[in-house]
C-alpha positions, 0 to 999 in steps of 0.5 A: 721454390723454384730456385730450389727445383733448377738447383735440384734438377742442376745436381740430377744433371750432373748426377747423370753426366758423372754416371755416364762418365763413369760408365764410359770409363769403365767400359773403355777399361773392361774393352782394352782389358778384354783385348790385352793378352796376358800371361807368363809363357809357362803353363798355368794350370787352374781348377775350377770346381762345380758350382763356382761362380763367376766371381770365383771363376775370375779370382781363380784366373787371376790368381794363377795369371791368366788374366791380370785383374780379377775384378775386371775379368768378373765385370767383363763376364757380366757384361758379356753374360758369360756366366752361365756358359762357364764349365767347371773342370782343370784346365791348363793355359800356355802363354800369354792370352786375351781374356775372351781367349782364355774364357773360351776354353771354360765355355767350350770345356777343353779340360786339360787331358792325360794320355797313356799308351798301351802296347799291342801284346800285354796281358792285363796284369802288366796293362792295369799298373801302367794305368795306375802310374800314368799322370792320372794316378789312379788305384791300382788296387781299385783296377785290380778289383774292377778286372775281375768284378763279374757285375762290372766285366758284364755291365761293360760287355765281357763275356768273361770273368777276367778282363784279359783280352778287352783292353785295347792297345792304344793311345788314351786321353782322359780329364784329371776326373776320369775314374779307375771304372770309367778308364776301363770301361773306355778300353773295353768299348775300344775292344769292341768296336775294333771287333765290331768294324772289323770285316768277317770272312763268310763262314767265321762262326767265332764268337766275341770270346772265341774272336779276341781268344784267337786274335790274342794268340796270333798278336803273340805269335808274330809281331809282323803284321803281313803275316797274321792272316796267313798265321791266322789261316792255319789256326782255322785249318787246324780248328776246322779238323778239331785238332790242337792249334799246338801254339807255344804262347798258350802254354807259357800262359798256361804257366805262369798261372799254374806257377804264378810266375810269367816265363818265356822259357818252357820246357817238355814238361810244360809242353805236356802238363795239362792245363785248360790254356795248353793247346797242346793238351786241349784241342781247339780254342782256350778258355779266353784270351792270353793278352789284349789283341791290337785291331790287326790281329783281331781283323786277322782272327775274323777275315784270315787268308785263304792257304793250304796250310796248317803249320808254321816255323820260325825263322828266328827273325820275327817272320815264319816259314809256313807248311802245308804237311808235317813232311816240310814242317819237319824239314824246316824245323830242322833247317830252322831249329835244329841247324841254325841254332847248331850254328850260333 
């Protein structure tokens, strides 16, 4: 009997050593692996879905050659209990890296991103289907919806029935899973903030309407930036009157939504057929925006120069030659419409 007892306690000894053994080696493996960096230079990108656990989140990285052994991955996470700190999402890995390196992007969540830029000026029927192609390819048609869904413009703040004007000039980022709803939203927020930081000059009563309607014509009016306060100042003159701000860009607007096709050339006609967005018909402010408006353009509408002047000509070159009475202004049209086109 007590042979038997020091041959069992023999085996359970050795039992002990060859776990122990394999222990270490097994930690000796999980620790060089999780310090041995690993990948194709190229991008890899892997898409890990809700509710995949570790395990799948290992095969998927080793799939793609993130890592170069799943089973080891998924014993490291565990013994670093790693697990539960792993986010699901698309994800892109460049070059060679360590798993710690690689898994540190699932915990902090650093999705890969698509970015789109839209420019200063452009009316919402050309921003949605640059929205639409970008990488995030979203539904043009679903945009299309949102733009003049009244439920969903004033669940995000537009005091409108189209959301011309709100969509901020800008350059975007998104994860693969933003949606057509969430996108929008997000330009429209931008719209707002830039109006609320905006500083407004003592005695500018403009709404947020009326704010992104004139910042919208001024971004139409110039593209040199120095020169949208003082552009801005003589629309507030002409406001301030109760006269017709007389802007050439509300009546291309005009026309194209009485023909339904957008024209820079207008003619006497256009000029003088009325129209709610002909400013030289109506007086004061439009019904809305005529384009999306940058934050130069809206900082101009609420805080703009102080200036005697209440007409402006351009000089064919982006800039304008400013007026305080209709004597120069005639002058200048002359000099700058009339003569120098003669001359070309």
């Amino acid at each position: 009997m007590k042979k038997v007892l020091i041959g069992l306690v023999v085996v359970l000894v050795l039992g002990a050593v060859g776990a122990a053994g394999v222990w270490y080696v097994l930690e000796q493996r999980l620790t060089a692996f999780s310090q041995t960096a690993f990948g194709a230079p190229a991008p890899k990108v892997v898409e890990i879905p809700p509710g995949t656990n570790p395990r799948g989140v290992a095969t998927l990285l080793a799939r793609a050659g993130v890592v170069s052994d799943g089973d080891l991955l998924y014993g490291w996470l565990r013994r670093e209990k790693l697990g539960p700190k792993l986010k699901a999402g698309e994800y892109e890995f460049v070059g060679p890296l360590t798993p710690p390196q690689a898994v540190e992007k699932l915990i902090k969540g650093e999705v890969k991103v698509y970015r789109f830029t839209i420019a200063e000026g452009l009316r919402w029927d050309e921003i949605l289907p640059l929205v639409a192609e970008s990488e995030l390819k979203l539904d043009l048609a679903k945009l299309k919806l949102l733009a003049t869904d009244r439920a969903f413009l004033k669940r995000a703040g537009v005091p409108a029935d189209v959301i011309e004007g709100f969509l901020f000039p800008d350059t975007y980022t998104f994860p693969r899973t933003a949606t057509e709803e969430q996108v929008l939203r997000k330009m429209v927020e931008s719209t707002l903030e830039a109006v609320k930081k905006s500083p407004r000059k003592a005695g500018v009563t403009l709404d947020l309407l009326q704010t992104v309607t004139l910042a919208s014509i001024i971004e139409k009016e110039t593209g040199a930036v120095e020169e949208r306060p003082r552009i801005s100042c003589v629309f507030h003159n002409r406001l301030k009157q109760g006269g017709k701000l007389e802007t050439d860009p509300t009546v291309i607007y005009a026309k194209m939504l009485r023909t339904g096709t957008y024209s820079k050339s207008i003619t006497r006609d256009d000029l003088f057929t009325p129209h709610p967005y002909n400013t030289y018909k109506i007086k004061g402010l439009p019904p809305g925006p005529i384009a999306s408006p940058g934050g130069a353009a809206i900082t101009a509408a609420l805080n703009p120069l102080d200036c005697p002047d209440f007409f402006f000509v351009s000089r064919n070159d982006g800039t304008h030659v400013f007026c305080p009475d209709f004597e120069c202004h005639t002058a200048q049209v002359q000099k700058w419409q009339v003569e120098f086109h003669r001359k070309k």
